[in-house]
N, C-alpha and C positions, 0 to 999 in steps of 0.2 A: 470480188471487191477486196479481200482481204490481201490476196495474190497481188493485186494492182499496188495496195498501202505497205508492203513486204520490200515491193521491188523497189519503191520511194525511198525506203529508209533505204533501202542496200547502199540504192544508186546516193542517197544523200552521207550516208558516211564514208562509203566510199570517196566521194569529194572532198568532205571534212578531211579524211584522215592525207589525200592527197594535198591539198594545200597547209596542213599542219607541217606536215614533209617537208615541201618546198619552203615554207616560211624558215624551218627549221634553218634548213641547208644552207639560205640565203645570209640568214643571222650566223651562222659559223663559218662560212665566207670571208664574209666582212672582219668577222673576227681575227681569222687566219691571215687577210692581208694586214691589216691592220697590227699584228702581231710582228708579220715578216720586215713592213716598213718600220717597225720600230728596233729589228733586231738589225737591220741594214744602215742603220743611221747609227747606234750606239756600235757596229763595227767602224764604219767611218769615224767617230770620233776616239775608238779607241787608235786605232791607225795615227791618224794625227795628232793625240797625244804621246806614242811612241815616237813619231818623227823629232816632234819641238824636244822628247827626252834625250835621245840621241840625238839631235842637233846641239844640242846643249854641253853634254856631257863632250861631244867631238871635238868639239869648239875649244873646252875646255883643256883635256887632255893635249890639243896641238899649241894650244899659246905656251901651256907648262913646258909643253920639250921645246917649242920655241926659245921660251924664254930661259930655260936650260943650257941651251947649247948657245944662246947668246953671252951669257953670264961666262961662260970657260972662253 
């Protein structure tokens, strides 16, 4: 009998500590995508705020010699 109530707990934490595992894994998953979409989004806007900068600054830089070479 004893043998029989031995193997139960085995068999029973052994289960516990599998599914603690899994739950684990799952929840750092989530995490990790979770993390990646946020770091793929704040590269897209840094992107896009270097574009409109350099658009900016280009924009500027070419009216000035524009307006340089129109003045002479």
């Amino acid at each position: 009998m004893a043998d029989v109530t031995s193997k139960q707990q085995t068999s029973a934490l052994f289960l516990s500590t599998t599914v603690t595992r899994t739950r684990r894994h799952i929840e750092l998953t989530k995490k990790l995508t979770n993390l990646m979409e946020n770091l793929c989004c704040a590269r897209e806007l840094s992107v896009q705020l270097f574009m409109q900068i350099f658009t900016q600054l280009n924009c500027t830089v070419l009216l000035r010699v524009y307006g340089d070479l129109r003045v002479e």
